[in-house]
C-alpha positions as CSV (number, residue, x, y, z in Angstrom):
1,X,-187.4,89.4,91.6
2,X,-189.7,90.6,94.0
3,X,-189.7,88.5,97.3
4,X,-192.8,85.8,97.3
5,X,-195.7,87.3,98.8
6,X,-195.5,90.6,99.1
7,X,-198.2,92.9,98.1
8,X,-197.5,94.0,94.9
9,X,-200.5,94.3,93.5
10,X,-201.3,97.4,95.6
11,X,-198.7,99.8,93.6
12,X,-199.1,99.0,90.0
13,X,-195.7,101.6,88.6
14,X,-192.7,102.4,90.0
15,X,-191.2,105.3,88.7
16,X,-187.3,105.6,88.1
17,X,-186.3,109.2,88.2
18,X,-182.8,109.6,86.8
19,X,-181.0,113.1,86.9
20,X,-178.4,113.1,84.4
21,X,-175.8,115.6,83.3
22,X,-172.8,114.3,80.6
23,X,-173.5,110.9,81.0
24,X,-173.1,109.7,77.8
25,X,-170.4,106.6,79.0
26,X,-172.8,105.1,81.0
27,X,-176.6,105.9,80.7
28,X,-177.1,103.8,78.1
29,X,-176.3,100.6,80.2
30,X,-177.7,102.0,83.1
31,X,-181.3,101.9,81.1
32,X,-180.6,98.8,79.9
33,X,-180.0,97.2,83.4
34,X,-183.1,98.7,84.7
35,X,-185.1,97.6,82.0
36,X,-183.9,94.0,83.3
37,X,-184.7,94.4,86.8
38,X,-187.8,92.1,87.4
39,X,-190.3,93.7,89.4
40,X,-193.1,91.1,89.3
41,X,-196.5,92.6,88.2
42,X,-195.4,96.3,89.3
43,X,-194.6,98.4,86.3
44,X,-191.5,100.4,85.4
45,X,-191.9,103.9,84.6
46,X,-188.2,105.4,83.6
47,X,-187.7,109.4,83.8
48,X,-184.5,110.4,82.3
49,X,-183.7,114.2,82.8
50,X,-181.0,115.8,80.7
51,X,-179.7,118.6,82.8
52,X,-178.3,120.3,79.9
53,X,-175.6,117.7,78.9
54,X,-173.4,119.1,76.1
55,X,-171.1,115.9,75.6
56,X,-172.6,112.8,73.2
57,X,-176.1,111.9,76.1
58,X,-178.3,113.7,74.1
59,X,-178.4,111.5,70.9
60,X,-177.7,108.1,73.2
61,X,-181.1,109.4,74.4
62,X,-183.0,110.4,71.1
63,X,-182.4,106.4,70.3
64,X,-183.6,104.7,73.5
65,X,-187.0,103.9,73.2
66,X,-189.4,103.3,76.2
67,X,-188.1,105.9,78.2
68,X,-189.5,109.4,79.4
69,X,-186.7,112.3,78.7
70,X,-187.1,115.6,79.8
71,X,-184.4,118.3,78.6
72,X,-183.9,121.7,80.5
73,X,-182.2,124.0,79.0
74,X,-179.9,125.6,81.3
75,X,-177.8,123.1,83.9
76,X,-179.6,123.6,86.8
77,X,-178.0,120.9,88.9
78,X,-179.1,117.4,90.2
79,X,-181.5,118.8,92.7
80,X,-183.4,120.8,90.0
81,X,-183.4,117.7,87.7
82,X,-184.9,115.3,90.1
83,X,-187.9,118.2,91.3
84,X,-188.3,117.8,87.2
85,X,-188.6,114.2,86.9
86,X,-190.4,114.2,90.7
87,X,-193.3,116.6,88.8
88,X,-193.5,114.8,86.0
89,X,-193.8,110.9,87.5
90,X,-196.9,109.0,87.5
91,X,-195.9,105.9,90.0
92,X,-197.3,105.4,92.9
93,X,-193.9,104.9,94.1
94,X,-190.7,106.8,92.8
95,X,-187.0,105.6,93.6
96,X,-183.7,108.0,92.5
97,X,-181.4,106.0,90.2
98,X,-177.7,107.8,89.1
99,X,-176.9,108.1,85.8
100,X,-174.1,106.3,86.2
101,X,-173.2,102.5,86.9
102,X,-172.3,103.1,91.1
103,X,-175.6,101.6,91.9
104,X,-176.9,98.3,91.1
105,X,-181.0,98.7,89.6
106,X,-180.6,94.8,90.6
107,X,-181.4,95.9,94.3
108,X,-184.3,97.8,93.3
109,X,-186.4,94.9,94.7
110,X,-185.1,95.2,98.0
111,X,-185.2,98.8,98.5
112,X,-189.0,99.0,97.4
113,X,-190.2,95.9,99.2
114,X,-191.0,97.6,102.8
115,X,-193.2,100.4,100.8
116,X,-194.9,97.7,99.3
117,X,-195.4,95.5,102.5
118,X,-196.5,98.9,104.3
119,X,-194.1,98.8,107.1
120,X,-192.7,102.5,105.7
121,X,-193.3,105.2,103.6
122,X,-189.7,105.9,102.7
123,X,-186.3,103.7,102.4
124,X,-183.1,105.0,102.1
125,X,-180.5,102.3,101.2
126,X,-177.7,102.2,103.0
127,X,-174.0,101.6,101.4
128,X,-172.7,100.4,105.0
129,X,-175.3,98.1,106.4
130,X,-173.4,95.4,104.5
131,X,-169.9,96.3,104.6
132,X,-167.9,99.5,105.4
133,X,-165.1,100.2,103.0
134,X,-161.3,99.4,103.5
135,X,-158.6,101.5,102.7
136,X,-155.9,99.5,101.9
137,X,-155.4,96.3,100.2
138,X,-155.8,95.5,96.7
139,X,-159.4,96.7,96.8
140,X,-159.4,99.3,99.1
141,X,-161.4,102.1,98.5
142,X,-160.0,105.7,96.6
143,X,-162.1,108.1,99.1
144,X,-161.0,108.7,102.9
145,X,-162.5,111.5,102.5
146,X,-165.3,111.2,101.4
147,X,-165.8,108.2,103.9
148,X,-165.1,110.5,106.9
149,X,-167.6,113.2,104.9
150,X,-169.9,110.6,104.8
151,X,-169.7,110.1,108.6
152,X,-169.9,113.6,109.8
153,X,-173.0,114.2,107.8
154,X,-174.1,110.7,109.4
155,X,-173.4,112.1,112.8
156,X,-174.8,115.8,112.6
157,X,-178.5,114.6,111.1
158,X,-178.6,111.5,113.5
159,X,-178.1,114.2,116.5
160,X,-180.0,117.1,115.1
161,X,-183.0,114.7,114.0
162,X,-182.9,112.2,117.0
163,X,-182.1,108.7,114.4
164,X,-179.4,106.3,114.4
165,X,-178.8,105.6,110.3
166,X,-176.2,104.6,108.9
167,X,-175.9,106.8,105.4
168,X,-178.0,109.5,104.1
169,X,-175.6,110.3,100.8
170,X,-176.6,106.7,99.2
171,X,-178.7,107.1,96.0
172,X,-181.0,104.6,96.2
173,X,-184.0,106.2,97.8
174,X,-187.6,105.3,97.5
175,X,-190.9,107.1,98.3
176,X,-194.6,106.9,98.3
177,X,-195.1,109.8,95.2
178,X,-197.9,111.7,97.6
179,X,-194.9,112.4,100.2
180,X,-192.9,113.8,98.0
181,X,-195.4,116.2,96.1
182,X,-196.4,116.9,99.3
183,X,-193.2,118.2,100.3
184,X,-191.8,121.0,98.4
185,X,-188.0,121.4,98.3
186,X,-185.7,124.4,97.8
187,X,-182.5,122.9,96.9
188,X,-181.7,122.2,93.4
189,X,-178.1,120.7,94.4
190,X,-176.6,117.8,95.4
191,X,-178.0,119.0,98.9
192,X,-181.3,118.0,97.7
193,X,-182.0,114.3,99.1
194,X,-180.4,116.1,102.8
195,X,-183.4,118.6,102.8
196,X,-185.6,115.9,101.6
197,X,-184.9,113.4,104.0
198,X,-184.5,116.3,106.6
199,X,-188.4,117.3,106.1
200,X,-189.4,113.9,106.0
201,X,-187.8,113.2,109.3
202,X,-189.4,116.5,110.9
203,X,-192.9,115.5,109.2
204,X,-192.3,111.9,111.5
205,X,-192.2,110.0,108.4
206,X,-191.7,106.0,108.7
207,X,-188.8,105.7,107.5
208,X,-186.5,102.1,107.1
209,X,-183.0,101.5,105.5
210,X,-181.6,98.5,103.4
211,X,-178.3,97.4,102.7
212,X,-177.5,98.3,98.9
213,X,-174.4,97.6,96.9
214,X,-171.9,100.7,95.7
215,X,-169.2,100.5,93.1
216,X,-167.8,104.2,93.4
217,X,-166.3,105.4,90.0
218,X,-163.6,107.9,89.9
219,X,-163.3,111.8,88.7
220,X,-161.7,110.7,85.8
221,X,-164.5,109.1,85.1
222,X,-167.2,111.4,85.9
223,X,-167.6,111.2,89.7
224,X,-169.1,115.2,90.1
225,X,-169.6,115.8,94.1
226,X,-166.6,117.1,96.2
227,X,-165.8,118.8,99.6
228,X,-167.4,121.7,98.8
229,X,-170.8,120.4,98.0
230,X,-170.4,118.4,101.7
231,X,-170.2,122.1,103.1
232,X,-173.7,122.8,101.4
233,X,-175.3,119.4,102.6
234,X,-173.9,120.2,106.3
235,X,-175.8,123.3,106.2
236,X,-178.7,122.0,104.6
237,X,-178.9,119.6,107.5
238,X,-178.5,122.3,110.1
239,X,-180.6,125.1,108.2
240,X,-183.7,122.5,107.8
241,X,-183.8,121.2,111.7
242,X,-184.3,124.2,112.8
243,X,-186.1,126.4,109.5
244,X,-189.9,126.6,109.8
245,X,-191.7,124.0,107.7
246,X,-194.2,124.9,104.9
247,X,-198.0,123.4,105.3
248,X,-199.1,122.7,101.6
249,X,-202.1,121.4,101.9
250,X,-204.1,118.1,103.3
251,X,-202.1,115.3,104.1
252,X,-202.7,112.2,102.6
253,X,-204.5,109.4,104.1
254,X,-203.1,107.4,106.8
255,X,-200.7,110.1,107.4
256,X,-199.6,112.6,110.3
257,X,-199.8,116.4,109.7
258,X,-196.9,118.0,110.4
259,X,-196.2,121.6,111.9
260,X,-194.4,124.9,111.2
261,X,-193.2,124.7,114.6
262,X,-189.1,124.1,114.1
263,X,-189.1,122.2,117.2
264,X,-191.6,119.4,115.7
């Protein structure tokens, strides 16, 4: 539940964009636990897009009630799926869920609370503010390599962008909507959040991370992003520090304009 005093009552939905491709083991659950998440008076909008799944998510979906789902026809990738579900939210706030059961919805409270308290316009939450992952033991973690991935994408967009955070590949993220229709993105990969985030930072957004909790899943079962799509984030990062921005249109209230200039 939402923390005792906080200003809820000035955004009335939060909408839950979830990209989704052959996720028919887990986005049934993954609804359900959202659906349980108590967010006080703010409303839950939930945005399910099928990127083209041909495995059993389809018909798990045609039986859910309550929930938005948008089908495209052709896999498009994550990227493309979220600038779907992005288009077609109507919350004041939006935050990205996985289809699958990584994430915990449970710390949705957490991650939303400094948007609602007005300290930020965007959180990012942050796998290792809690705990970094071990790798031995009896619950050490499957993925070196993606840890040291992890920490060279860390290191490249803290130096490039000037900040000192601790993870930009967790999937909890949450935004005011206007920021992110007012910030038009070209990836349609797992590479999108990097050029997000990447924008965001050159448009001198306010931007705050939380500790979240992470359960990684395996390949076997369904875990999608490997080395190669690291290569594409890397060069998202460096492409979009230096890549003039595009200027679409007034900013909103309370906000900075940004410029073209790469050097902003």
């Amino acid at each position: 539940m939402l923390t005792k005093g906080i200003a809820d009552t000035r955004v009335m939905k939060l909408s839950i964009i979830i990209p989704a491709f052959n996720e028919a083991e887990t986005i049934e659950a993954v609804v359900e636990r959202i659906r349980a998440v108590d967010l006080g008076n703010i409303s839950k909008e939930i945005v399910v897009v099928d990127d083209a799944s041909d495995d059993d998510m389809p018909r798990i979906l045609d039986r859910l009630t309550g929930i938005q789902v948008i089908r495209h026809s052709v896999n498009s990738g994550k990227g493309a799926a979220l600038s779907t579900g992005i288009r077609a939210a109507t919350g004041e706030v939006v935050i990205f869920q996985d289809a699958d059961l990584e994430y915990a919805p449970e710390d949705y409270p957490a991650v939303i609370e400094p948007i609602l308290n007005g300290v930020c316009d965007v959180v990012m939450g942050s796998r290792f503010l809690r705990e970094r992952p071990v790798f031995w033991g009896q619950h050490k973690s499957p993925y070196l390599n993606h840890y040291i991935g992890n920490l060279l994408i860390q290191h490249v967009t803290n130096i490039l962008y000037g900040r000192r955070f601790t993870d930009y590949e967790g999937c909890y993220k949450a935004f005011l909507r206007s920021h992110l229709l007012d910030t038009p993105i070209e990836a349609t990969g797992f590479e999108f959040d990097n050029e997000l985030i990447c924008k965001l930072l050159r448009k001198h957004m306010r931007i705050r991370e939380v500790p979240i909790r992470y359960n990684p899943r395996t390949y076997s079962q369904g875990k999608k992003i490997t080395w190669r799509h690291g290569l594409i984030i890397l060069w998202t990062i460096v492409k979009w520090r230096f890549h003039p921005l595009e200027v679409t249109g007034p900013a909103p209230i309370g906000t900075r304009r940004y410029r073209s200039d790469p050097s902003s």
